[in-house]
LUMNUFI-575212 format. One record per residue (C-alpha): residue number from 1; x negated, y negated, z negated. Coordinates in Angstrom, 1 decimal. Layout:
N
<r i="NUM" X="X" Y="Y" Z="Z"/>
...
// end
This chain:
394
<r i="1" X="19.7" Y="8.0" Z="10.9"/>
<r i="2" X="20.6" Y="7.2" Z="7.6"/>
<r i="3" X="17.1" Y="6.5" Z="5.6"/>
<r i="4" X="16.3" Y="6.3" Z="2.3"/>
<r i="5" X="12.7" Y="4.3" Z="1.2"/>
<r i="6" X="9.3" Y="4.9" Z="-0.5"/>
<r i="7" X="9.1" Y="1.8" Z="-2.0"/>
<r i="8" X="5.5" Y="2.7" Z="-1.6"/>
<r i="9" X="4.2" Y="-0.2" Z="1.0"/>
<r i="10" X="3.6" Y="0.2" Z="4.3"/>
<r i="11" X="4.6" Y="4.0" Z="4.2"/>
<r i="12" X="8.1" Y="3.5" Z="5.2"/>
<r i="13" X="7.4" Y="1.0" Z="8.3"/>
<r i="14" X="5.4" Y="4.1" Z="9.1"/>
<r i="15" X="8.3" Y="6.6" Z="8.8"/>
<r i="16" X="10.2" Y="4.4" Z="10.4"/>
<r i="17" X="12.7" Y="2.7" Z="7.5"/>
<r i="18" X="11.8" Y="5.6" Z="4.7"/>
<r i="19" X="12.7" Y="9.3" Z="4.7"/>
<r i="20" X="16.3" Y="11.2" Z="5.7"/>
<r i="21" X="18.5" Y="12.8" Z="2.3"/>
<r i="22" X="17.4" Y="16.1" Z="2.3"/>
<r i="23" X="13.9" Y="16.2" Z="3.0"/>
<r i="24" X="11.0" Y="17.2" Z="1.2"/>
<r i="25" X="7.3" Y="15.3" Z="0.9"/>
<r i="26" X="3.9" Y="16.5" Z="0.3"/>
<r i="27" X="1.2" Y="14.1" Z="-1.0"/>
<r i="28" X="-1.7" Y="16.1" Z="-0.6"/>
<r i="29" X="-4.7" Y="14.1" Z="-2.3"/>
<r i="30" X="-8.7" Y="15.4" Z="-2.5"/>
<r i="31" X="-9.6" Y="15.9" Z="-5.8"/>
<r i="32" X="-10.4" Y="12.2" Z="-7.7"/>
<r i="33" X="-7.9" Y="10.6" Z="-5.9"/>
<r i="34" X="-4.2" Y="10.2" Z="-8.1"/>
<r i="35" X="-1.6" Y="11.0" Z="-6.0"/>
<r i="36" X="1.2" Y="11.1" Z="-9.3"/>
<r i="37" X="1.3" Y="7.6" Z="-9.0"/>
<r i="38" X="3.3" Y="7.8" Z="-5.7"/>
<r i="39" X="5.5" Y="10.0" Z="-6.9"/>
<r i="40" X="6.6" Y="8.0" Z="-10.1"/>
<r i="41" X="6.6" Y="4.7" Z="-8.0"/>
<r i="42" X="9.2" Y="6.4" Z="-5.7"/>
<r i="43" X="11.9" Y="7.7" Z="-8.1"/>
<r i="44" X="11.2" Y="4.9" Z="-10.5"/>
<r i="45" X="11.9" Y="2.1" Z="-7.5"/>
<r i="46" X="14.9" Y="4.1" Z="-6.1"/>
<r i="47" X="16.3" Y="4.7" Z="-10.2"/>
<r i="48" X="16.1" Y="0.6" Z="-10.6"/>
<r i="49" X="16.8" Y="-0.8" Z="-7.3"/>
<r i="50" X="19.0" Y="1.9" Z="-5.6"/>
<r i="51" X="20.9" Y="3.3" Z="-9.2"/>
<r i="52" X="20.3" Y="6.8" Z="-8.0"/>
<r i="53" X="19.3" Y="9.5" Z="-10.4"/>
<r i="54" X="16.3" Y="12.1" Z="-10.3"/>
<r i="55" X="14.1" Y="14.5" Z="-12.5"/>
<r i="56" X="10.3" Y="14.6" Z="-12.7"/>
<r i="57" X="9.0" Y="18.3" Z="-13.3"/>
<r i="58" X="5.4" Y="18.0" Z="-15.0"/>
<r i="59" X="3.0" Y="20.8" Z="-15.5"/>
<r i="60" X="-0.1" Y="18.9" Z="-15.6"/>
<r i="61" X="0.9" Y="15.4" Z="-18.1"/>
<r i="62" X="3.3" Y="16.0" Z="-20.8"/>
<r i="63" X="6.5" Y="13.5" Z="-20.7"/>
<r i="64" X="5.0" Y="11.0" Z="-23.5"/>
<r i="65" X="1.4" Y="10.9" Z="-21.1"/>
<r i="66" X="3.9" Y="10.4" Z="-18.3"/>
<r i="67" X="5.8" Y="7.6" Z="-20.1"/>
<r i="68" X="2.7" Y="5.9" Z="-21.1"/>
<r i="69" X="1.9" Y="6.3" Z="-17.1"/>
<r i="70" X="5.0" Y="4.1" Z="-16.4"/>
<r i="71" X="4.1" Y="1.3" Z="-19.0"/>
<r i="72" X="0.7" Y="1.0" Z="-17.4"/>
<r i="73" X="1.9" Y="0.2" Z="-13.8"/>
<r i="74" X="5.3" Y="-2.1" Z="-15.4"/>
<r i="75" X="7.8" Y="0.4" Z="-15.1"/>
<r i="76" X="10.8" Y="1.1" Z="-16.8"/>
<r i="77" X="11.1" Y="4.8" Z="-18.0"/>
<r i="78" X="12.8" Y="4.5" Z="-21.2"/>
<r i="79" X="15.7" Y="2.9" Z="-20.1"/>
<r i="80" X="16.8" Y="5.5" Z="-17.5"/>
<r i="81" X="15.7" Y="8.1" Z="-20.1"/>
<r i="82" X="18.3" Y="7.0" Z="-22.6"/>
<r i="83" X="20.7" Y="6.7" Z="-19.8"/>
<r i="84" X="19.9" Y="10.1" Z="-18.0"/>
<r i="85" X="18.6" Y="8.7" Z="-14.9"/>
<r i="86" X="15.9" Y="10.5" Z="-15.1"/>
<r i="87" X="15.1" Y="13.6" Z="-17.0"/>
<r i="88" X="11.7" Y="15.8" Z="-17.6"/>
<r i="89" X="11.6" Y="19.3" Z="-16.8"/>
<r i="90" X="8.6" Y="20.0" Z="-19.4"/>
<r i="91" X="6.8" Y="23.0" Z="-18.5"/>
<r i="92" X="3.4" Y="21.9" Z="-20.4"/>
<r i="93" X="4.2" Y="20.7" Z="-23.6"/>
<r i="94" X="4.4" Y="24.1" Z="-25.0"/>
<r i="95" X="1.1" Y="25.0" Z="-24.1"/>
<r i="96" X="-0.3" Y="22.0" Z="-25.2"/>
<r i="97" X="1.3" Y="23.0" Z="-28.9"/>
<r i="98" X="3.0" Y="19.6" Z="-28.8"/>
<r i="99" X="7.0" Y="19.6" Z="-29.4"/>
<r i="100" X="8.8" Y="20.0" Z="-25.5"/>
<r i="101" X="10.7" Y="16.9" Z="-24.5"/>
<r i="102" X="13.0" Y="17.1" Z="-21.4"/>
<r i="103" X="16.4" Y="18.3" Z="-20.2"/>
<r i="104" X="15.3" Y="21.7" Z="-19.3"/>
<r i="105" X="12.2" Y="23.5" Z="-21.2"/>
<r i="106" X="9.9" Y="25.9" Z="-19.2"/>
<r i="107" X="8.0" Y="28.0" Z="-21.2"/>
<r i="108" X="6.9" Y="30.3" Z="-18.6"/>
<r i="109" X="5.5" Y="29.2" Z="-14.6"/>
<r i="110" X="7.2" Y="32.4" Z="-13.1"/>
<r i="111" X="10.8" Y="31.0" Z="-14.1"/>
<r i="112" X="10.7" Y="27.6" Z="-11.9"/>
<r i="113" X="12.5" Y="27.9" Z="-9.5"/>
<r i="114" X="15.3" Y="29.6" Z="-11.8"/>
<r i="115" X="15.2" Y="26.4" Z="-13.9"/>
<r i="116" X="14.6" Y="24.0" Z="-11.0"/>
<r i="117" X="17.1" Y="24.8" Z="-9.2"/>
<r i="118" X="19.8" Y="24.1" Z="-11.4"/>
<r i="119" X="18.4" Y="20.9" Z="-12.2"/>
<r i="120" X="18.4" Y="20.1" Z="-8.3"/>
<r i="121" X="22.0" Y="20.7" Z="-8.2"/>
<r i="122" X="22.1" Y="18.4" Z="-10.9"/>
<r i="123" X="20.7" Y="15.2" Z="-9.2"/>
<r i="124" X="22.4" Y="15.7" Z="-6.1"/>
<r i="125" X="21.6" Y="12.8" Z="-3.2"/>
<r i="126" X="18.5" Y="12.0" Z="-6.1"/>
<r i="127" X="15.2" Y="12.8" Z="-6.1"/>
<r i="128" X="13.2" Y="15.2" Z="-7.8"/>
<r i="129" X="9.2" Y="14.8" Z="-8.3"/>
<r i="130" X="7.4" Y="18.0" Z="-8.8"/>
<r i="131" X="3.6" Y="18.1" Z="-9.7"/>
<r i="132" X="1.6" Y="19.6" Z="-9.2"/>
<r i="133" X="1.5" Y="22.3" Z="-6.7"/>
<r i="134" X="-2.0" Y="23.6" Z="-7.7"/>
<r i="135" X="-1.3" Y="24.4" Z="-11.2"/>
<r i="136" X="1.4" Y="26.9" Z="-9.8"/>
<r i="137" X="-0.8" Y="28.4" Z="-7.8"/>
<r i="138" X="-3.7" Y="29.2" Z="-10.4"/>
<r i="139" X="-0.5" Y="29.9" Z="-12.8"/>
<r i="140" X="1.3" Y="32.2" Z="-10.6"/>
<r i="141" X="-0.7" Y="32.6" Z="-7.4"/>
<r i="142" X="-0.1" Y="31.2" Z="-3.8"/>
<r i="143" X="2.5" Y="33.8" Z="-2.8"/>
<r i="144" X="4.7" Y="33.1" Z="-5.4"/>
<r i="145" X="4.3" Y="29.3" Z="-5.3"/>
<r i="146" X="5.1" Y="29.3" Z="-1.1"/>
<r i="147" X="8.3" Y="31.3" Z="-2.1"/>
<r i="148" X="9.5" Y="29.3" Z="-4.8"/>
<r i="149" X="8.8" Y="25.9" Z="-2.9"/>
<r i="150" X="10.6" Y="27.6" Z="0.1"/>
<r i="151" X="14.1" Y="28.3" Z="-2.4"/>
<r i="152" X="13.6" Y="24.4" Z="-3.9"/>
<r i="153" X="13.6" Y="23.1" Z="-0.5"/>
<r i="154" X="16.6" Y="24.6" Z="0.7"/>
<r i="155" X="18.5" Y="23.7" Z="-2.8"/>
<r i="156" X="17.3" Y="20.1" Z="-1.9"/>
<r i="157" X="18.3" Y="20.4" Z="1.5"/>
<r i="158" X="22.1" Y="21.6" Z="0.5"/>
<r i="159" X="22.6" Y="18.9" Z="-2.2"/>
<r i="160" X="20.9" Y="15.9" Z="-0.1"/>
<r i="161" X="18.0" Y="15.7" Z="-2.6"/>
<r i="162" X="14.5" Y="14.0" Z="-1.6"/>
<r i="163" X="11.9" Y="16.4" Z="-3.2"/>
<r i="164" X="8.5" Y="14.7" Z="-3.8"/>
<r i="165" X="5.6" Y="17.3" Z="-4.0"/>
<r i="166" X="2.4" Y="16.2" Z="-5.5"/>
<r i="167" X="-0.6" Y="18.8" Z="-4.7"/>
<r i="168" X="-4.2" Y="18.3" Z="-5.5"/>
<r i="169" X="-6.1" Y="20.3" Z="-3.1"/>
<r i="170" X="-9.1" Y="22.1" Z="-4.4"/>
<r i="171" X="-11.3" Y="24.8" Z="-2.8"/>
<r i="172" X="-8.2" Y="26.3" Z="-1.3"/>
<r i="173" X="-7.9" Y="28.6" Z="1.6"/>
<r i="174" X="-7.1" Y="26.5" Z="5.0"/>
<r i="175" X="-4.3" Y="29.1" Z="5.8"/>
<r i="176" X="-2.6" Y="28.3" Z="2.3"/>
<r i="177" X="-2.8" Y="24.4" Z="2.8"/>
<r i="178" X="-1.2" Y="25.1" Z="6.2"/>
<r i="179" X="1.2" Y="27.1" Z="5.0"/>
<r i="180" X="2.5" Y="24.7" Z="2.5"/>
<r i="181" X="2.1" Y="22.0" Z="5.3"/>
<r i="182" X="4.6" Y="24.3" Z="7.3"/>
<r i="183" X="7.6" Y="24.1" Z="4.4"/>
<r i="184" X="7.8" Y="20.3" Z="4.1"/>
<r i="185" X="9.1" Y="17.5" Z="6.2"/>
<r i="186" X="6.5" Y="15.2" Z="5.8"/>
<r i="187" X="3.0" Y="15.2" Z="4.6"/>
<r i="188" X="0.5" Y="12.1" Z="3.3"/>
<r i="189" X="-3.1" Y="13.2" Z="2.7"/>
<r i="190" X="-4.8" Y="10.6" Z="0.0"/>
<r i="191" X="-8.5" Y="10.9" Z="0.3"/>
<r i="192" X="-11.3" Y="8.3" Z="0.4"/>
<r i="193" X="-14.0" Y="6.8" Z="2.8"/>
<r i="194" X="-17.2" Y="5.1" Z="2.1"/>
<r i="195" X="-18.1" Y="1.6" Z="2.9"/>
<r i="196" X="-21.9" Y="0.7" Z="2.4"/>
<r i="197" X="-21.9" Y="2.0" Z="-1.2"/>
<r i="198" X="-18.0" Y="1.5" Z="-2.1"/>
<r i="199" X="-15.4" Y="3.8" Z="-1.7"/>
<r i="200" X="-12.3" Y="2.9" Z="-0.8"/>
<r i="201" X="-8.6" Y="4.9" Z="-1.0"/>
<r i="202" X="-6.6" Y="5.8" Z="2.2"/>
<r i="203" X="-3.0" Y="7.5" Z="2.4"/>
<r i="204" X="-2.1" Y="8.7" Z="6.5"/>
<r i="205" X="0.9" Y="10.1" Z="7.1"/>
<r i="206" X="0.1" Y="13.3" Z="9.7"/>
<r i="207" X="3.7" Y="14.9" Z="9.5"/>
<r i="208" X="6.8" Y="13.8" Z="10.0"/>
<r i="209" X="9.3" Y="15.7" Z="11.5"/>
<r i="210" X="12.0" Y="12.7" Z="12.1"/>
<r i="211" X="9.4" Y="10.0" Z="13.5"/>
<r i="212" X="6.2" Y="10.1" Z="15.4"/>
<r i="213" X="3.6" Y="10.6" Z="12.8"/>
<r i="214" X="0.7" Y="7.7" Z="13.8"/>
<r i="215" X="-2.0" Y="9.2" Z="11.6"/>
<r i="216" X="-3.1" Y="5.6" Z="11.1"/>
<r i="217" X="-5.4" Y="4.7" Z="7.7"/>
<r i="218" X="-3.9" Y="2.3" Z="5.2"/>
<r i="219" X="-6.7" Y="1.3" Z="1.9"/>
<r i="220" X="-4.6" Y="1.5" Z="-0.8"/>
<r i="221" X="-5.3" Y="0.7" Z="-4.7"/>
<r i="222" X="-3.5" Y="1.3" Z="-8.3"/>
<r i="223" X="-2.4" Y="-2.4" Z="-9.7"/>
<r i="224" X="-1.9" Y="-2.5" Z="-13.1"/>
<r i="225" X="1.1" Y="-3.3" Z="-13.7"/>
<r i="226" X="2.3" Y="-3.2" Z="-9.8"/>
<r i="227" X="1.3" Y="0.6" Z="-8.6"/>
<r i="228" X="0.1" Y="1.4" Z="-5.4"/>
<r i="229" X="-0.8" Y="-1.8" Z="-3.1"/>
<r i="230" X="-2.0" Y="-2.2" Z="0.1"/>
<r i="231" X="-5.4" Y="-2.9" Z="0.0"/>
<r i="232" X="-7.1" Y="-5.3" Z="2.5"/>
<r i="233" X="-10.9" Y="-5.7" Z="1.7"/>
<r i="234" X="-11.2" Y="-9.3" Z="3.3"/>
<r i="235" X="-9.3" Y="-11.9" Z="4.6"/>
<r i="236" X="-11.4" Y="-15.1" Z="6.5"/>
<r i="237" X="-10.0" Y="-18.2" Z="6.2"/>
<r i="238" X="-12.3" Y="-20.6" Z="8.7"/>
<r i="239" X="-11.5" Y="-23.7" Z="11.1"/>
<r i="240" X="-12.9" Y="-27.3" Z="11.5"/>
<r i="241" X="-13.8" Y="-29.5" Z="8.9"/>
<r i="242" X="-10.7" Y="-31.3" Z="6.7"/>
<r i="243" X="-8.3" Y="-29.0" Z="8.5"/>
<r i="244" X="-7.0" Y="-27.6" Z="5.0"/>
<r i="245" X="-8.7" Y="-24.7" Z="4.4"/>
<r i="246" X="-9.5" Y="-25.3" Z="0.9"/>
<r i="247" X="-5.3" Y="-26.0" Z="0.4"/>
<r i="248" X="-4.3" Y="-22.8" Z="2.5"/>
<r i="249" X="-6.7" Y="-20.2" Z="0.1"/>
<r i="250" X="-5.1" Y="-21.7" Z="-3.0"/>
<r i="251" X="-1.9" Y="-21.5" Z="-1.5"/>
<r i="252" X="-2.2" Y="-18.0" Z="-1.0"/>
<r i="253" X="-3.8" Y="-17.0" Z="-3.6"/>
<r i="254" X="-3.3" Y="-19.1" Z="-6.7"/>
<r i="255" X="-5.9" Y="-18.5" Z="-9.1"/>
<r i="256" X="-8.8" Y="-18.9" Z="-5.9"/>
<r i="257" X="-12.0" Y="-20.7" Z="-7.0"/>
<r i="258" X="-14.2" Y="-22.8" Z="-5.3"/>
<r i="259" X="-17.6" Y="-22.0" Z="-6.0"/>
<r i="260" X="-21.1" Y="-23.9" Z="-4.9"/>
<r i="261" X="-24.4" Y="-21.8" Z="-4.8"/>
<r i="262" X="-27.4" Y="-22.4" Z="-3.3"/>
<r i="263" X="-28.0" Y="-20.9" Z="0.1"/>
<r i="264" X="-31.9" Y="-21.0" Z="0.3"/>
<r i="265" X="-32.7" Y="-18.1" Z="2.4"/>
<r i="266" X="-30.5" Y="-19.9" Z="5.1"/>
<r i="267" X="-30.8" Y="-23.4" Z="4.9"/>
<r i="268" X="-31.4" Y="-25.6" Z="1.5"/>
<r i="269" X="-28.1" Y="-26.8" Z="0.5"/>
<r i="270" X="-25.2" Y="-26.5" Z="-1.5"/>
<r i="271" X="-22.6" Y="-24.3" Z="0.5"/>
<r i="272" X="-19.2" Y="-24.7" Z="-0.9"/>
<r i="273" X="-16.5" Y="-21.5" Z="-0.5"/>
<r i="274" X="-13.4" Y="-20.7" Z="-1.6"/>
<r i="275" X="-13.0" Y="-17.4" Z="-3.1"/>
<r i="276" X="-9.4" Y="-15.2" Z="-4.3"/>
<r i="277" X="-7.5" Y="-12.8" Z="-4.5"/>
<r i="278" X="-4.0" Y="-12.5" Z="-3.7"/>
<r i="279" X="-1.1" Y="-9.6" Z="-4.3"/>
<r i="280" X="2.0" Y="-10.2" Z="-1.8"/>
<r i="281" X="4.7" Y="-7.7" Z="-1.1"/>
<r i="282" X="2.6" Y="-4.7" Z="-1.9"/>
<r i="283" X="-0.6" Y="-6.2" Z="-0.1"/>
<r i="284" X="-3.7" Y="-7.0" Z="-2.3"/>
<r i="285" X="-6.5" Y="-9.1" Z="-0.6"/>
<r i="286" X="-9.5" Y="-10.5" Z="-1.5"/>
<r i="287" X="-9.4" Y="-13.7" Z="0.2"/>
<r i="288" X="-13.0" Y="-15.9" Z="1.4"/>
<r i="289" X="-12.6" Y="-20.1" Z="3.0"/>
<r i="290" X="-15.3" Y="-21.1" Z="4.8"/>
<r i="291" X="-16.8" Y="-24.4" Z="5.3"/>
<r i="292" X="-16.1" Y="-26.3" Z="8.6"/>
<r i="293" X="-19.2" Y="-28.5" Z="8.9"/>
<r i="294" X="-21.2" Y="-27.5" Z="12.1"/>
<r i="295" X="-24.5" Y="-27.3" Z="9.7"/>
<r i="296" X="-23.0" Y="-23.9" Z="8.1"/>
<r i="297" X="-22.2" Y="-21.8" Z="10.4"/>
<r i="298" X="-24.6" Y="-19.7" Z="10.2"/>
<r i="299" X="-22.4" Y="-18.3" Z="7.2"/>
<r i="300" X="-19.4" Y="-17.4" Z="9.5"/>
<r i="301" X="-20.8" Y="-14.0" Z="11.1"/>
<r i="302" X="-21.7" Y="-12.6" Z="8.0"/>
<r i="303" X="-18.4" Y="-13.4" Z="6.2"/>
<r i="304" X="-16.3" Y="-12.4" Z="9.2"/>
<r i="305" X="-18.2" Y="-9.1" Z="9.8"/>
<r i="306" X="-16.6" Y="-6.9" Z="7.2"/>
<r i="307" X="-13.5" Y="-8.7" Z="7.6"/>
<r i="308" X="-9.9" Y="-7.4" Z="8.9"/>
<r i="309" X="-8.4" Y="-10.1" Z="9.6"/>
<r i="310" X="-8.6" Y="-14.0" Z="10.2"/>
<r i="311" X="-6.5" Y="-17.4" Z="9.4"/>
<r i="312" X="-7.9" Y="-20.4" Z="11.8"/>
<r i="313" X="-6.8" Y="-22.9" Z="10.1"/>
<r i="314" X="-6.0" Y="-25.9" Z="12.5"/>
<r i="315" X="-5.2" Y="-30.0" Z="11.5"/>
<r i="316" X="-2.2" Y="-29.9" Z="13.8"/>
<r i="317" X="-2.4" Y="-33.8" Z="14.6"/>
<r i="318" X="-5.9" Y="-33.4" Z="15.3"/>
<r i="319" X="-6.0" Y="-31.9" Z="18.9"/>
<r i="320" X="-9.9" Y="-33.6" Z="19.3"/>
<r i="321" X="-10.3" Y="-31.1" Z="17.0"/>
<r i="322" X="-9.0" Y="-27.5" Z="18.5"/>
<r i="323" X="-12.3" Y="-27.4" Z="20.4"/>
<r i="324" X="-14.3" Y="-26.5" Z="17.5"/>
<r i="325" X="-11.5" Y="-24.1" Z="16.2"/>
<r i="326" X="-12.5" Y="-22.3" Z="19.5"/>
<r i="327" X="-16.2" Y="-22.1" Z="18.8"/>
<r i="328" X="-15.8" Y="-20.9" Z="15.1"/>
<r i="329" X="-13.8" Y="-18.1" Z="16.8"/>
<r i="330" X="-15.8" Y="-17.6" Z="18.9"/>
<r i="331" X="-19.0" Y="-17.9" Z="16.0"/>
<r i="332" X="-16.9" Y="-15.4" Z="13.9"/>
<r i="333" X="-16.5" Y="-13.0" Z="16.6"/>
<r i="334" X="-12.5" Y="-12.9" Z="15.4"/>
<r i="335" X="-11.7" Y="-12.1" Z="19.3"/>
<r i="336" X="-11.7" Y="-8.6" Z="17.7"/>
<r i="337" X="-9.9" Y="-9.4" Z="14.8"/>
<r i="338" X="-6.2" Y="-9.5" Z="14.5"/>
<r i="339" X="-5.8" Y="-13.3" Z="13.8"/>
<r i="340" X="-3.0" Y="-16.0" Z="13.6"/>
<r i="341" X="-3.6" Y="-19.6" Z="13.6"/>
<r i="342" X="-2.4" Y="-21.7" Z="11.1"/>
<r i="343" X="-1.1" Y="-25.2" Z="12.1"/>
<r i="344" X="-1.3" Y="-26.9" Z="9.1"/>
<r i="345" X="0.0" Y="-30.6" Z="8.4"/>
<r i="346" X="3.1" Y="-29.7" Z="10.7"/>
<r i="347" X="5.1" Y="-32.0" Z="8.8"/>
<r i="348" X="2.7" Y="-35.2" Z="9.7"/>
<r i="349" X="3.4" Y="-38.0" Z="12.2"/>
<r i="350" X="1.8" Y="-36.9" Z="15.3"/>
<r i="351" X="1.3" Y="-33.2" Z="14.6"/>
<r i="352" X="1.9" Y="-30.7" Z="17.7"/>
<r i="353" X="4.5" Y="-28.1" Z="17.7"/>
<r i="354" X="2.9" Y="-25.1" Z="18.8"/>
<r i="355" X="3.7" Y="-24.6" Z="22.2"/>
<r i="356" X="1.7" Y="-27.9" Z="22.7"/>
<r i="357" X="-1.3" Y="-26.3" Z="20.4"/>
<r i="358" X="-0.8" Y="-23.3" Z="22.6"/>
<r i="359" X="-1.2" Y="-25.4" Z="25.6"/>
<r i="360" X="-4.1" Y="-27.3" Z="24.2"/>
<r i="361" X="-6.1" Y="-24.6" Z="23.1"/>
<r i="362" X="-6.0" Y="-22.6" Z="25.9"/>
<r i="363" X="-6.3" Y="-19.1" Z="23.9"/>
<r i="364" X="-7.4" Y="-15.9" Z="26.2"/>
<r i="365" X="-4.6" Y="-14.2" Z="24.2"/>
<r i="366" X="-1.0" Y="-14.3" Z="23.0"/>
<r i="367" X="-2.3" Y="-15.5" Z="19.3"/>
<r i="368" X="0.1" Y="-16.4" Z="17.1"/>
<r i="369" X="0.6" Y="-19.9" Z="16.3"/>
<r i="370" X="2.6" Y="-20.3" Z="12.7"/>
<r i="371" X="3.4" Y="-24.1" Z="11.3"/>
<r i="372" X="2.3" Y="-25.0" Z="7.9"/>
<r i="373" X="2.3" Y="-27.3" Z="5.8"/>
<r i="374" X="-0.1" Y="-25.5" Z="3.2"/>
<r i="375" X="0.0" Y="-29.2" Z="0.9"/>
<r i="376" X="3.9" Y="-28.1" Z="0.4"/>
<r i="377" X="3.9" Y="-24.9" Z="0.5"/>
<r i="378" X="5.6" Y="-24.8" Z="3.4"/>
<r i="379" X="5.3" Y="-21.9" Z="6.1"/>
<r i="380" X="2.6" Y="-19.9" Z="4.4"/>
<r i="381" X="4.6" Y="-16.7" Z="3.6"/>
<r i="382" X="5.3" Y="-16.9" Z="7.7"/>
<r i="383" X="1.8" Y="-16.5" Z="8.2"/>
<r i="384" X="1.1" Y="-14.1" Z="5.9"/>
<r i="385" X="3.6" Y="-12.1" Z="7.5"/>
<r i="386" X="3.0" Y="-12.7" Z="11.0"/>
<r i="387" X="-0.9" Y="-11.6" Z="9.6"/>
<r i="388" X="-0.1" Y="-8.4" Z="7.8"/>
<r i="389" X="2.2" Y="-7.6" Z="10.6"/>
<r i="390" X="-0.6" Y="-7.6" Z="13.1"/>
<r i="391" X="-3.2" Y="-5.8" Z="10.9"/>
<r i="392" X="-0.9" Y="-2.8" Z="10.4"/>
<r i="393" X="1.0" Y="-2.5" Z="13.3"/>
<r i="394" X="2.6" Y="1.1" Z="13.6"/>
// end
């Protein structure tokens, strides 16, 4: 099947390699939670990287908001513009007494799908971003919005044009959501969860009608510039002492500090951690090193509890070593948590290759096992990887 991606990370691993030509797309997000982003990430990605063309139909920002949109996350609208990429079909400027600006002018909600459809035909094999779904429906009431989404899908449909529906879903009736849930291919609900007092952002794909929908939850944020990430709340980065923990977290995360603060209400010392953030192919992590002396380890449980996954990091010519690397996992209770570890110093005189670590350490489970050399730089995009991979594993 012939697939056309997101761009928007992690979604199109979970459809399988992106969405078929054709096919139409419902973001439905609760109300607080901007689902326009994911729409103007998609057709700006696929107008830069895959030279295709596309409109974006706006009845809640007018086009200068929406341009001003794109600068915030670092994309590129004016170029396309000027080129006619992309054009607006403005159907709020008028109302907002401000001069239209697009390729096609609506100045009245009951005409869309007259002045849609023409514009469909004109993109064909593009995509076309239509928001959003609940202004037509307190414009020109559900029946009327259900029939003029069922006439844009099938122009879509006949000139092989992904259709990207943003809908905001109020205090509407469950039989309307489901009907509009009914006329589209595929549907992502964007909603949000609390954690202790912090709430975090989840997309979850729970239609798809050419690949197994997993319903799985992925934390998202908005990057400024960057758009929607992958959002992973921790990452642990433990092991022995002097294994190059300290190396790894600036590795991965360059601008990572390491910060001393008294731990009285533990033990009275100076606890030293390393503490980041990282953004990698769509994934943003806060990132937290541990210290490997025996005397702090009452620290690991606490750090690891809210984690979602773990880097034991390993001195790979230091097999005396591998049985503490045990006992901090076993401290951190990461048997639970997806985990890789890192051999680090691979490319020192004596180091192990990792069937040999494997061998050594005698895991209960198939963990992976990734050489590094986190001094060089070398290896570390494996493991994050090999990581990630693990975590979100469709």
């Amino acid at each position: 099947m012939d697939l056309k991606k997101t761009y928007i990370p992690r979604l199109d691993d979970i459809l399988g390699g992106g969405v078929p030509k054709g096919t139409s797309m419902l973001f439905q997000a609760m109300p607080g939670i901007v689902s326009d982003v994911f729409g103007y990430q998609i057709i700006s990605q696929r107008v830069q990287l895959d030279s295709e063309i596309g409109f974006i139909y706006t009845n809640t920002r007018t086009p200068i908001e929406i341009e001003r949109v794109f600068d915030k996350y670092g994309w590129d609208l004016k170029t396309p513009l000027n080129s006619s990429q992309i054009f607006f079909i403005d159907s709020i400027s008028g109302m907002m007494g401000v001069p239209p600006m697009g390729k096609y002018i609506i100045d009245d909600l009951a005409k869309t799908e007259e002045i849609v459809i023409p514009a469909i035909e004109d993109i064909a094999g593009g995509t076309a971003v239509i928001e959003n779904i609940a202004t037509l429906i307190d414009s020109i009431g559900a029946d009327n919005t259900i029939k003029c989404i069922k006439m844009l899908n099938e122009a879509a449909a006949k000139h092989e044009v992904n259709i990207v529906y943003l809908f905001t879903r109020w205090d509407y009736e469950d039989q309307l959501v489901e009907q509009l849930r009914n006329l589209v291919d595929c549907e992502i609900q964007l909603f949000s969860i609390e954690e202790k007092v912090m709430y975090r952002q989840v997309f979850m794909v729970v239609k798809s009608n050419w690949t197994r929908a997993s319903k799985c939850k992925t934390f998202f944020e908005l990057a400024e510039p960057g758009g929607v990430m992958v959002f992973i709340p921790k990452l642990l980065v433990t092991g022995p002492y002097n294994a190059g923990k300290t190396t790894f977290v600036h590795a991965i995360a360059e601008k990572a500090v390491s910060v001393e603060r008294q731990a009285f209400e533990l033990f009275p010392t100076t606890v030293g951690l390393d503490i980041g953030h990282m953004d990698y192919k769509g994934f943003s992590a806060d990132v937290f090193g541990t210290p490997g002396q025996e005397r702090f380890d009452l620290l690991l449980e606490p750090l690891a509890r809210e984690s979602i996954g773990t880097f034991i990091i390993i001195d790979s010519t230091k097999p005396d070593t591998f049985a503490r690397a045990k006992e901090m996992i076993n401290m951190c209770q990461a048997e639970a948590l997806p985990k890789v570890i890192v051999a680090n110093k691979h490319d020192l005189p004596g180091a192990l290759t990792p069937d040999e670590i494997k061998k050594r350490m005698a895991l209960w489970e198939d963990v992976p096992i990734v050489p590094v050399s986190a001094q060089k730089n070398e290896g570390v995009d494996k493991a994050l990887d090999t990581l990630f991979d693990l975590i979100y594993r469709v």
